[in-house]
C-alpha positions in Angstrom: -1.5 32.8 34.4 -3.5 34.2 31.9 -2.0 32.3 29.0 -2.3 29.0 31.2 -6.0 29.2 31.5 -6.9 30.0 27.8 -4.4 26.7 27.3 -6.5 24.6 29.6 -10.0 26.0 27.9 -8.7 25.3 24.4 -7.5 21.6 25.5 -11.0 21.1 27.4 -13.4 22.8 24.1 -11.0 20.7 21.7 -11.9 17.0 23.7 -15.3 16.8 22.9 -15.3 17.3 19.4 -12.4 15.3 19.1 -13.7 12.4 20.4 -17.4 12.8 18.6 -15.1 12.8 15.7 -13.3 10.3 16.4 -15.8 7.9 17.1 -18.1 8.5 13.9 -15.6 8.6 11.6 -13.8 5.1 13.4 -17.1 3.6 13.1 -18.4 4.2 9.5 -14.6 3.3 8.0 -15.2 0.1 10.1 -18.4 -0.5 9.4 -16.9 -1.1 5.8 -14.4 -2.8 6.4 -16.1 -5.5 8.2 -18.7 -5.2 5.3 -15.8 -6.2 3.0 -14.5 -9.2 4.8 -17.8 -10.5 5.9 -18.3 -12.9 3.4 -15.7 -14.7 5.1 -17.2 -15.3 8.1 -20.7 -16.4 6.7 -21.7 -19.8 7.2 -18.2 -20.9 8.8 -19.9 -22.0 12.4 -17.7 -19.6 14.2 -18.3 -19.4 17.8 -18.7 -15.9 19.1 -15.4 -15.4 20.9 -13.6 -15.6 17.4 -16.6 -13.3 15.5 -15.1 -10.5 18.7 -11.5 -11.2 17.9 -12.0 -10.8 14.6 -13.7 -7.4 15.6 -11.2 -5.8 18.0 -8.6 -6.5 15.3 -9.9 -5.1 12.2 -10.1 -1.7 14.7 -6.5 -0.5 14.5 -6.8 -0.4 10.7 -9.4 1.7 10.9 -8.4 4.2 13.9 -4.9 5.1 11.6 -7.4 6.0 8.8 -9.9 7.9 11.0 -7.7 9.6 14.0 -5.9 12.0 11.3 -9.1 13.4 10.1 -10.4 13.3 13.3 -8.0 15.9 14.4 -8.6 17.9 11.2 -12.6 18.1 11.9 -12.3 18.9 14.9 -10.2 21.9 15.1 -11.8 23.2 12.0 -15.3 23.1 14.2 -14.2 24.6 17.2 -12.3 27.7 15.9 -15.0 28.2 14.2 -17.7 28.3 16.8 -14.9 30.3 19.0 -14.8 33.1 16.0 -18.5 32.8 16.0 -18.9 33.5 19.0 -16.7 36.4 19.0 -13.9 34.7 21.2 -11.2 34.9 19.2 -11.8 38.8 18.9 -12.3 39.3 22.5 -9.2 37.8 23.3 -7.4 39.4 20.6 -8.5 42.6 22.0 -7.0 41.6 25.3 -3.8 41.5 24.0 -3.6 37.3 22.6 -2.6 37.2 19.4 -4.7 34.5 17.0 -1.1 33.0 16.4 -0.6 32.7 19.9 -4.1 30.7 20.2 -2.7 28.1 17.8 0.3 26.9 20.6 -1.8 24.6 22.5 -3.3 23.4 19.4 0.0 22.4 18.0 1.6 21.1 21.5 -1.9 18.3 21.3 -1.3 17.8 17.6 3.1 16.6 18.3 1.3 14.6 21.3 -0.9 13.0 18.7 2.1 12.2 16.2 3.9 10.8 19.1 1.1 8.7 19.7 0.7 7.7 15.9 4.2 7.1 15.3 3.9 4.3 18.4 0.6 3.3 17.1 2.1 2.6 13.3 4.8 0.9 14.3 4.1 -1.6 17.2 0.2 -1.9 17.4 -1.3 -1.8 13.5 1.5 -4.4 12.6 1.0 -6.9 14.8 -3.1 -6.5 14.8 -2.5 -7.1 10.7 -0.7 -10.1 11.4 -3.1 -11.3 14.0 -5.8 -10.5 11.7 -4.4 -12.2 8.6 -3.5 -15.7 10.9 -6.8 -15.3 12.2 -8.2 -14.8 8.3 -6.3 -18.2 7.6 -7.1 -20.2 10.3 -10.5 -19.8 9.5 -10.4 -20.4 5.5 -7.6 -23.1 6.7 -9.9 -25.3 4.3 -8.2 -23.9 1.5 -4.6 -25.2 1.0 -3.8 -22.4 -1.4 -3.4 -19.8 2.0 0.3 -21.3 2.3 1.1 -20.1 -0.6 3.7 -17.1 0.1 4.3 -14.5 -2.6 7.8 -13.7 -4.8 9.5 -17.0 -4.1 9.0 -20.7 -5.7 6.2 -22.6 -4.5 6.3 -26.5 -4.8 2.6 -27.8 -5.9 2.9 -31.6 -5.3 -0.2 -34.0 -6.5 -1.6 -36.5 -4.2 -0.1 -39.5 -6.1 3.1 -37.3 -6.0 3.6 -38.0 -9.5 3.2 -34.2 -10.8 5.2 -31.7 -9.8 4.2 -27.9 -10.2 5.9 -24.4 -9.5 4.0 -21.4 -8.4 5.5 -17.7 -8.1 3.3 -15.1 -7.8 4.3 -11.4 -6.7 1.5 -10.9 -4.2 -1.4 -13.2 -3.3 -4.3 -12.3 -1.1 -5.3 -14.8 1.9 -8.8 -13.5 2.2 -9.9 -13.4 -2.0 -7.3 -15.9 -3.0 -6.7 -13.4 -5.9 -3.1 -13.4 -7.8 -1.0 -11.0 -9.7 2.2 -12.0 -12.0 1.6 -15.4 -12.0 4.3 -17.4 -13.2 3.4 -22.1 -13.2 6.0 -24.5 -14.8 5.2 -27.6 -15.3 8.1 -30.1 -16.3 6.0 -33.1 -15.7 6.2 -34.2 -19.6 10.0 -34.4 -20.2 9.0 -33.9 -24.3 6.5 -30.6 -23.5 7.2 -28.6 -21.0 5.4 -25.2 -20.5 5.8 -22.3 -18.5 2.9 -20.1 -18.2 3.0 -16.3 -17.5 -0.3 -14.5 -16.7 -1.0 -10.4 -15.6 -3.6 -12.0 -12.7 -5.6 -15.2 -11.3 -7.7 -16.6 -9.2 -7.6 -19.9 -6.9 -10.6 -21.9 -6.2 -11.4 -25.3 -5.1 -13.7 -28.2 -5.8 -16.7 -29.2 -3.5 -14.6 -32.0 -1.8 -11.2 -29.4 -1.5 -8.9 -31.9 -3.2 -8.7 -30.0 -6.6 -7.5 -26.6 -6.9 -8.3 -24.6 -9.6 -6.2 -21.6 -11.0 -7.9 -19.0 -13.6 -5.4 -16.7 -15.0 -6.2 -13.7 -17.1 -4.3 -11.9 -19.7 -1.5 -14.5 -20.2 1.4 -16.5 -22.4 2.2 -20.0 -22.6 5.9 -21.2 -23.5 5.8 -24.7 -24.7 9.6 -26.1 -25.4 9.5 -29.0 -27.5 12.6 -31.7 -26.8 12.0 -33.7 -29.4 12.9 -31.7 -31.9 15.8 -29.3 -32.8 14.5 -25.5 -32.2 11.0 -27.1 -31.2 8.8 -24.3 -29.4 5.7 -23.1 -29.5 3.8 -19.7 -28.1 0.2 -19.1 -27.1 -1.5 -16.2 -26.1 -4.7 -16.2 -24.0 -7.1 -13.9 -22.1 -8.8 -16.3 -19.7 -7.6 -19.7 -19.2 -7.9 -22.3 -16.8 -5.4 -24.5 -14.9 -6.6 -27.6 -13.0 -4.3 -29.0 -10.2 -5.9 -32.4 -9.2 -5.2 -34.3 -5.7 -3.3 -31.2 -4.1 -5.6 -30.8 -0.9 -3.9 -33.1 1.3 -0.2 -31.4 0.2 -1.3 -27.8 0.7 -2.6 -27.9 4.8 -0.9 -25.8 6.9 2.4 -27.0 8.4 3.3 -23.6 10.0 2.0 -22.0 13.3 1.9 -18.6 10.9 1.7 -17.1 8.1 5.4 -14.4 7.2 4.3 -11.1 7.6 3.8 -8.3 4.8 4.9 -5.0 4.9 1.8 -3.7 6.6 2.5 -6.4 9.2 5.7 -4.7 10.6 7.0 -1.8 12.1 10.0 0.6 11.2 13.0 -1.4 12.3 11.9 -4.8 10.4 10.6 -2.4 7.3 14.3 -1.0 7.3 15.7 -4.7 7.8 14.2 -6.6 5.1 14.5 -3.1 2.3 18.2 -3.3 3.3 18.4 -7.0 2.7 16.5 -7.0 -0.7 18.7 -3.8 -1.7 21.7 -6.0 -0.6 20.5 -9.3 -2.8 20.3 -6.4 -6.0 23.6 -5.5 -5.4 24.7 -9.2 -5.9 22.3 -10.0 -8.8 23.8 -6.6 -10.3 27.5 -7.8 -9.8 26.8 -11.4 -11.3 24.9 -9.6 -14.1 28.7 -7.8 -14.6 30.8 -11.2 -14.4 28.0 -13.2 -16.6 28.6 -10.1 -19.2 32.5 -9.9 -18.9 32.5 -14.2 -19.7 30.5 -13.9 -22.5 33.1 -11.1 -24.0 36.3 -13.2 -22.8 34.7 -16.6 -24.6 33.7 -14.4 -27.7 37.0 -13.4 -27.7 38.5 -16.7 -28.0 40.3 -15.8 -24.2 38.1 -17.9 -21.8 39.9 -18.5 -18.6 39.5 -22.1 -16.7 36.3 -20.9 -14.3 34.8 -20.2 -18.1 36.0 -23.3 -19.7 34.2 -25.0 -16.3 31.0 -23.1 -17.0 31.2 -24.0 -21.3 31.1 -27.7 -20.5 28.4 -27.6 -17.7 26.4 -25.3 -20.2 26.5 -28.0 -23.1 26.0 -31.0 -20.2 22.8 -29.2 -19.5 21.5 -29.1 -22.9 22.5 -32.7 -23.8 20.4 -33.1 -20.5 17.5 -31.2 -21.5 17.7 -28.5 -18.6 18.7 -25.4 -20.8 15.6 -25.4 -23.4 13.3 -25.5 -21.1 13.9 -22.0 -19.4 12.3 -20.2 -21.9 12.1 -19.2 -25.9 15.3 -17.6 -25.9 16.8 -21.5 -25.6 14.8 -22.6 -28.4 15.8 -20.0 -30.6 19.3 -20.4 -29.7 19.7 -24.0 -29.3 22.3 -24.6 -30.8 24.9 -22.2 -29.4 24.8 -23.8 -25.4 27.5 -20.5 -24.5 25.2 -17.7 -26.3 21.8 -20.0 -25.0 23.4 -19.9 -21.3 24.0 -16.1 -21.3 20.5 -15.4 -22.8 18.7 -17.5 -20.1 21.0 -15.7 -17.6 20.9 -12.4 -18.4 16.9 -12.9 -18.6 16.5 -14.8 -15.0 18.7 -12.0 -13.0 17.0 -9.4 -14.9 13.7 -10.8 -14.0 14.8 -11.3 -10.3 16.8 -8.0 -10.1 13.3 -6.1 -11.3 10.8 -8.1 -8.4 13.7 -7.4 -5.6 13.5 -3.5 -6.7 9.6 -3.2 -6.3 10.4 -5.0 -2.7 12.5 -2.8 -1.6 10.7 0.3 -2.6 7.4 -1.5 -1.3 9.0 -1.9 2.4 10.3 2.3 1.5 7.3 3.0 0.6 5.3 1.7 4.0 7.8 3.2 6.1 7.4 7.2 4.9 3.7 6.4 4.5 3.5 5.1 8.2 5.6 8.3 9.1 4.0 10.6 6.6 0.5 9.8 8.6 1.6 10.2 11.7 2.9 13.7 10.7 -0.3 14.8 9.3 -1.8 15.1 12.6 0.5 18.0 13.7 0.0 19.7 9.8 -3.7 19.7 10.4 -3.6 21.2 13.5 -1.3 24.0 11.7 -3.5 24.4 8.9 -6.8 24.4 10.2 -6.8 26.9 12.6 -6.1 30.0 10.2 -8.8 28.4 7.8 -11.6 28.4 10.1 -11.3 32.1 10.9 -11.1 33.0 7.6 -14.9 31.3 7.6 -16.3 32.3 10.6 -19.7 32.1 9.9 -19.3 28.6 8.2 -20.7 26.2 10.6 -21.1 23.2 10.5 -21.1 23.1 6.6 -17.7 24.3 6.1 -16.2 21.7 8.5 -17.7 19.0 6.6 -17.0 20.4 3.1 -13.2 21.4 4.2 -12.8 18.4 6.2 -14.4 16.3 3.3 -11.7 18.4 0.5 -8.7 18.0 2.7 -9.0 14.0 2.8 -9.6 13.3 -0.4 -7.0 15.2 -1.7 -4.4 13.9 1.4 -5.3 10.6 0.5 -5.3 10.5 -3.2 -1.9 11.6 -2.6 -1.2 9.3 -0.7 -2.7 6.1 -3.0 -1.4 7.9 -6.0 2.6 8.2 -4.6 2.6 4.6 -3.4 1.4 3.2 -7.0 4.3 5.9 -8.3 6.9 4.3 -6.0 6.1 1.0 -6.2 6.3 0.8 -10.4 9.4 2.3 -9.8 8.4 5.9 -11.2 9.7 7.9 -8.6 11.3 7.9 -5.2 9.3 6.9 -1.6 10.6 9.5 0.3 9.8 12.4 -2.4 6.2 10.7 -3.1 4.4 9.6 0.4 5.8 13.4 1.9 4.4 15.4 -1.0 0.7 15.4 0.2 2.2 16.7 3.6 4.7 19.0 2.5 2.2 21.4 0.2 -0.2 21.4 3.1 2.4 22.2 5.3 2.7 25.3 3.1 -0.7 26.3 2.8 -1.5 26.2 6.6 2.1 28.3 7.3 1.3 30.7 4.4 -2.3 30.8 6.4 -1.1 31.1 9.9 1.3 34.0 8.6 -1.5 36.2 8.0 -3.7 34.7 10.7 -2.8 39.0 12.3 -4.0 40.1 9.1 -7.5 38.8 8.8 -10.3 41.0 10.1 -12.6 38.9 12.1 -16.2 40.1 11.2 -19.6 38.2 11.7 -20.9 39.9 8.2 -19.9 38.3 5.2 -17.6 34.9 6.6 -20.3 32.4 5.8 -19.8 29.5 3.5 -23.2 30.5 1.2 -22.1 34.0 1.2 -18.7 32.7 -0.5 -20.5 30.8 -3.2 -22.8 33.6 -3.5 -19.7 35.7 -4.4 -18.2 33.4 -6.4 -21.3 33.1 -8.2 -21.6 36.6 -8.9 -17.9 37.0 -10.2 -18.5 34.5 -12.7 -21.4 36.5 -14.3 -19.0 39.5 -14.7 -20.4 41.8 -11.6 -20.0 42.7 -8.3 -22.1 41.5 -5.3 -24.4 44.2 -4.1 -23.6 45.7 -0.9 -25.6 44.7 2.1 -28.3 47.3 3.8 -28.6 47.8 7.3 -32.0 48.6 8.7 -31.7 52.6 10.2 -32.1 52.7 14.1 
């Protein structure tokens, strides 16, 4: 009985703060992010029911980010005002161990994972895929937002006499920004270019009919047909691309937009990494047989599939179609089996390397989504044994330790996902690693939670940095007097 109400009191002392948490930190992220996508909204002539759509669903976003601190604030504040106020010692003196204490705390932080983990994968996704339709039915003057990222996008002219293709690993709806920009343009059968750049931007004319692409930090492949080994190579930091009379192509032709990886939950995550991991497996394997034939027809051993592929190799450079992949043709030209191979092995390559980062992308939002969730229940582990230890910290401490704890949680966090998405290391070992050394700090913590003397003297965050301060100048603090009675 006893146990039961000290449960109920903890839950009841913990719901204020909680909330008062809660709601700050919910609205200053928020206020942000609306302050980031604003610009978007300016001047559009939205009515007001779209301005308050826009608003609810911009909030889930922000309550993922804010409800794991939330829970880390406000445990840190009320342990500490319940060791301040010489709680926790009373009831350790009745017999409640400070470990004990922390069972309620833990049973509300697995009820908050729970939560989280439903949260992650059912609401945020679809309020980011509201969001982003919503995002593009409002800039839906700007053809450019069907564009769809890591697959070939046809860029037809108004005359339809020009024919472009766009890839581009990712492109952001709301800034129209591009990275890994790949254009060919085969319009002039005699030059034809293929343009790589690290980044670009989209804009439009004042009438939206001309689009305008500036790419940064980029290379230009020109094959020349008209001459033997014709080819040419240009290097540029800034240039910029003009697409004339492609407004009326590029309007929207689909209810929606596909969905990104922070527009699904766990089971479509799982889906599309197992399909891209698939799609590798088979670029991998025809990788192996493209190999193998170039051995066998080196050899002087082809078999009839390879005699089949020599003679559609050389029909496509009589046609033109082989030199124009890229400046291994040109170099090559004149050897259509060793040209072939080269373009190959370069085109699987290139596709083998984007379906990787897609896969470990989709990995890497899956742990991250779960690693989240999980935080809440480490918090509540590790913040219990740290407030005691500060007892006398007030307010101060909460903010500073809150403030410490985030920053490192979540440069883990940004810095593991840039890790697994190059490639460096794996999802699973880089999105827990934040968690698991927490984890370990807060049990190595609660362990001597039995051990720590509780005393009002001496607990305070300034008296802390005062001793620190004192150890760096190479001597002790002096001890404190007490007045005689």
């Amino acid at each position: 009985m006893r146990l039961r109400v000290i449960t109920k009191y903890l839950i009841r002392v913990h719901i204020g703060p909680f909330l008062f948490a809660l709601t700050a930190l919910t609205g200053l992220i928020f206020l942000n992010a609306v302050a980031q996508r604003v610009e978007g909204l300016v001047g559009k002539g939205l009515p007001w029911t779209v301005v308050v759509e826009f608003l609810v669903l911009s909030l889930p976003h922000t309550v993922a980010l804010s409800l794991p601190i939330s829970v880390l604030a406000a445990v840190l504040y009320v342990f500490s005002d319940l060791t301040t106020s010489n709680e926790i010692t009373a009831l350790s003196a009745g017999g409640v161990r400070p470990a004990r204490i922390m069972v309620p705390m833990l049973a509300m932080g697995l009820c908050l994972t729970a939560f989280m983990l439903y949260f992650n994968d059912r609401v945020l996704p679809e309020a980011n895929h509201r969001l982003k339709n919503l995002m593009v039915d409002i800039g839906r003057k700007s053809p450019t937002l069907d564009l769809r990222e890591q697959v070939v996008n046809e860029i037809k002219t108004e005359s339809g006499m020009d024919t472009y293709f766009l890839t581009a690993r990712r492109i952001d709806p709301v800034t129209n920004e591009l990275e890994e920009v790949t254009i060919f343009d085969a319009n002039n059968p005699v030059r034809r270019r293929t343009t790589y750049a690290a980044r670009g931007e989209m804009a439009f004319n004042e009438n939206r009919t001309d689009l305008y692409l500036t790419l940064y930090d980029g290379v230009v492949h020109e094959v020349q047909s008209d001459r033997i080994g014709g080819f040419q190579r240009l290097y540029f930091t800034k240039q910029i691309v003009p697409l004339r009379g492609v407004g009326n192509e590029l309007e929207r032709r689909f209810g929606g937009t596909e969905r990104s990886d922070r527009e699904m939950g766990f089971a479509m995550l799982a889906e599309n990494a197992a399909r891209r991991e698939a799609e590798l497996d088979s670029v991998r394997a025809e990788m192996r047989e493209k190999s193998l034939q170039a051995v066998r027809l080196a050899l002087g051993l082809p078999t009839p599939e390879d005699s089949v592929a020599l003679r559609e190799l050389q029909a496509q450079q009589i046609r033109g179609e082989v030199a124009m992949l890229g400046d291994g043709a040109s170099i090559l030209s004149r050897d259509p089996v060793t040209q072939g191979i080269v373009i190959t092995a370069r085109t699987r390559a290139s596709r083998g390397l984007a379906l990787r980062q897609t896969a470990n992308r989709y990995k890497v939002e899956i742990h991250k989504k779960l690693a989240i969730a999980v935080a809440c229940l480490i918090f509540t582990l590790l913040a219990p044994p740290l407030a005691i230890r500060f007892p006398q910290g007030g307010i101060g401490m909460v903010v500073a330790a809150s403030s410490t704890i985030t920053a490192i949680y979540w440069a883990g966090l940004i810095g593991g996902e840039s890790m697994s998405d190059r490639g460096i290391a794996d999802p699973a070992l880089t999105m827990w690693m934040a968690n698991v050394i927490f984890f370990l700090i807060g049990a190595f913590l609660a362990a001597r939670m039995a051990r720590t003397q509780i005393s009002l003297r001496g607990g305070a965050l300034d008296g802390l940095v005062e001793r620190l301060r004192m150890r760096w100048r190479g001597r002790a603090p002096e001890p404190a007097v007490e007045a005689a009675g």
